[in-house]
C-alpha positions as CSV (number, residue, x, y, z in Angstrom):
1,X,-4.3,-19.7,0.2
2,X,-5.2,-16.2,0.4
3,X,-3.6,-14.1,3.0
4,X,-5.4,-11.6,5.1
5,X,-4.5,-8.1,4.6
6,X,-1.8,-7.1,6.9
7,X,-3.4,-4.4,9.8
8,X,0.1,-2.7,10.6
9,X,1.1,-2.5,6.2
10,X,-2.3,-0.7,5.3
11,X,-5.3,0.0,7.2
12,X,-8.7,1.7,6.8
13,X,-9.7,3.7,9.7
14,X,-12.9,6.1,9.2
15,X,-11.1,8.5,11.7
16,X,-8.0,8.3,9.4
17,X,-8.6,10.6,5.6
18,X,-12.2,9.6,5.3
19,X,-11.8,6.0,5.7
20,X,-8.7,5.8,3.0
21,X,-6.3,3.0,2.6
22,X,-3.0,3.9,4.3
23,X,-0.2,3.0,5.4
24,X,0.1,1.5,9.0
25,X,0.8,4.3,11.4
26,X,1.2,7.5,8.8
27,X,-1.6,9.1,6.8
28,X,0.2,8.5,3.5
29,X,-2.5,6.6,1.2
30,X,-1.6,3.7,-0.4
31,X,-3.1,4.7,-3.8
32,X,-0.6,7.5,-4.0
33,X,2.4,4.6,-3.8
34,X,0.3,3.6,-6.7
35,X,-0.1,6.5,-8.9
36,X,3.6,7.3,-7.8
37,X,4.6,4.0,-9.7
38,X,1.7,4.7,-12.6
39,X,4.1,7.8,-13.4
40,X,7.0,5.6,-13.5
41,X,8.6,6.6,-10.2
42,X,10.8,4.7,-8.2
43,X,10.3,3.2,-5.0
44,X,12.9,4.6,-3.5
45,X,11.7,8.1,-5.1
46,X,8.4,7.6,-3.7
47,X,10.2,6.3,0.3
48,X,12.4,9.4,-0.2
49,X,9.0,11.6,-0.6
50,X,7.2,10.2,1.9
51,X,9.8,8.8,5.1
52,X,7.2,7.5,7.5
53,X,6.4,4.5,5.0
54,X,9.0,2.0,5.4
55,X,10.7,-0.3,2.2
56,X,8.9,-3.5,4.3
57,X,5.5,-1.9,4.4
58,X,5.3,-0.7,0.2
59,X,7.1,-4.3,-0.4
60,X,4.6,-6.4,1.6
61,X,1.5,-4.1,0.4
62,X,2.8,-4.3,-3.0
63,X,2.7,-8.2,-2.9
64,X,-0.8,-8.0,-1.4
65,X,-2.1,-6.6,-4.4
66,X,-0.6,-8.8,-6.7
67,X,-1.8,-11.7,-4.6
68,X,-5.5,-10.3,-4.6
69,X,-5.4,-9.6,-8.4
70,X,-4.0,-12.9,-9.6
71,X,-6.7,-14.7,-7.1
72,X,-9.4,-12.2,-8.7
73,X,-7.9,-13.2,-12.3
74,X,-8.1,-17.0,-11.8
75,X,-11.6,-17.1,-10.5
């Protein structure tokens, strides 16, 4: 079963940096968690960098994508 992305983990908002992925309540885009990690940084490198994102918000968003690319994958 595929679950619905969570609102407060990372939202689009066309008020919020052009409509962007971020994460709930900050202005940090999600895609930079994702570049941060492309460029083998840590998680706790990238929290350190950014302290409005939470370690619950880039875990959960982080298994979101997996979820969506394995689904994506199988079908």
């Amino acid at each position: 079963m595929v679950s619905k992305k969570p609102d407060s983990v990372v939202v689009t908002d066309p008020d919020i940096l052009g409509c962007l992925s971020v994460f709930g309540g900050t202005r940090v885009p999600f895609q930079n968690l994702l570049n941060h990690l492309k460029e083998g940084g840590s998680i706790d490198d990238f929290l350190t960098g950014f302290p409005t994102v939470t370690r619950a918000q880039v875990v959960e968003a982080l298994e979101y994508a997996n979820e969506s690319v394995r689904l994506r994958q199988a079908s």
